[in-house]
C-alpha positions in Angstrom: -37.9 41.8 -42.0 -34.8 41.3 -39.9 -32.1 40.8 -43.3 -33.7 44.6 -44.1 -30.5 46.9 -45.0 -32.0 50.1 -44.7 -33.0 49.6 -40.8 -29.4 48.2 -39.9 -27.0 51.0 -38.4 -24.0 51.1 -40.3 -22.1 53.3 -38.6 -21.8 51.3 -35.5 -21.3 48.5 -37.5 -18.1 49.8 -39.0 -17.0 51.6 -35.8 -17.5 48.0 -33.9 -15.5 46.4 -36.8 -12.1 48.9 -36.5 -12.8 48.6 -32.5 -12.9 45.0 -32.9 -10.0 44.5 -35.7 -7.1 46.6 -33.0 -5.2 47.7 -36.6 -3.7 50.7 -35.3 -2.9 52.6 -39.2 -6.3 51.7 -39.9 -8.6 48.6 -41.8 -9.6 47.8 -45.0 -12.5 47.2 -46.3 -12.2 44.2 -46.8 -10.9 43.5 -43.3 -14.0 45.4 -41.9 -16.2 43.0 -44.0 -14.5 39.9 -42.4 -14.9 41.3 -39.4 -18.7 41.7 -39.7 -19.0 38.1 -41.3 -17.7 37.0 -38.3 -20.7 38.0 -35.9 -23.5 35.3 -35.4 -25.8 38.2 -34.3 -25.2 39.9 -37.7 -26.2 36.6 -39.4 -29.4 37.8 -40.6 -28.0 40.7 -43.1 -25.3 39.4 -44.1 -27.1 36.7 -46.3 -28.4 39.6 -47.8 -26.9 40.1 -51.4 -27.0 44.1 -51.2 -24.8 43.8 -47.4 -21.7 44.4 -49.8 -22.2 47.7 -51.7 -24.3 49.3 -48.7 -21.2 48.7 -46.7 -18.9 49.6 -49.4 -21.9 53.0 -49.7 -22.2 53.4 -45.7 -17.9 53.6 -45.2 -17.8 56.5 -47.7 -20.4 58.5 -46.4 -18.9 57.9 -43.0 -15.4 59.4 -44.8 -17.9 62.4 -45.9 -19.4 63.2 -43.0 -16.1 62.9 -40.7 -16.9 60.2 -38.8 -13.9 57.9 -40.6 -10.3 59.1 -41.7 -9.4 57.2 -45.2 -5.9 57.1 -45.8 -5.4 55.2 -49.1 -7.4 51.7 -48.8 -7.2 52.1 -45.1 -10.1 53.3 -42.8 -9.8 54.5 -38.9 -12.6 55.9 -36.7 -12.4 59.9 -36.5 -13.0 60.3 -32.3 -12.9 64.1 -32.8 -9.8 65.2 -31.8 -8.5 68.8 -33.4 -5.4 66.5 -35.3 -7.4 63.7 -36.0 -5.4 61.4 -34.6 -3.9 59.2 -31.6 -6.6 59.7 -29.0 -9.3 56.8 -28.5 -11.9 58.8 -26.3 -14.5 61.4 -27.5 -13.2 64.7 -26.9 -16.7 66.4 -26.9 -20.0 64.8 -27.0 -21.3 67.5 -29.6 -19.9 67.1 -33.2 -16.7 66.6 -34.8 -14.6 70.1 -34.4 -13.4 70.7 -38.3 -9.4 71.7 -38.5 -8.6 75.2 -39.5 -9.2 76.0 -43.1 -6.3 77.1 -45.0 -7.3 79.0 -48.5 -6.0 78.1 -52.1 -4.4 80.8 -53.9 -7.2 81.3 -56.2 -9.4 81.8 -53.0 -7.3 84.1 -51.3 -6.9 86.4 -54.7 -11.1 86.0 -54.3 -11.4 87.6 -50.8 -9.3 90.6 -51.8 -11.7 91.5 -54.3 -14.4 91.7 -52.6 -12.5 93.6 -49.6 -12.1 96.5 -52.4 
């Protein structure tokens, strides 16, 4: 069936719904929903009464997996740049590079201890 969810590609549904919406500090989800209502070719899964929560499910596994920034309510499209932000092209065709990690306290005190 064509109005089946679990064959649809969310994440270039979302990433053609911030392309498409030009909100430079990002979309809501809301926003990103209009967006996709808008799209006759889309027609199909939208009249499906599940489109809602999977996109609502898809956008947070996209913040999860690094392929979308949240900031608040607002959602922008991670193109894999080392601050995260301001450039619009992919830096590297293999994954998202992660930024430096920066232990908590508790974690530093951790890595002592097993050093002695």
């Amino acid at each position: 069936r064509s109005s089946d969810l679990r064959s649809v590609d969310w994440n270039k549904l979302i990433k053609r719904a911030i392309e498409g919406l030009h909100e430079p500090s990002g979309s809501t989800l809301k926003n990103i929903e209009k967006y996709l209502r808008t799209q006759s070719d889309l027609e199909s899964i939208l009249t499906n009464p599940g489109f809602q929560r999977r996109l609502r499910l898809a956008t947070k596994r996209a913040v999860n997996n690094g392929r979308l920034f949240k900031d608040g309510p607002l959602y922008s499209l991670n193109y894999g740049t080392v601050e995260g932000k301001g450039s619009h092209k992919y830096s590297r065709a293999s994954g998202v590079p992660f930024p430096p990690v920066s232990l908590l306290p508790h974690e530093q005190d951790q890595q002592r201890d097993r050093k002695s």
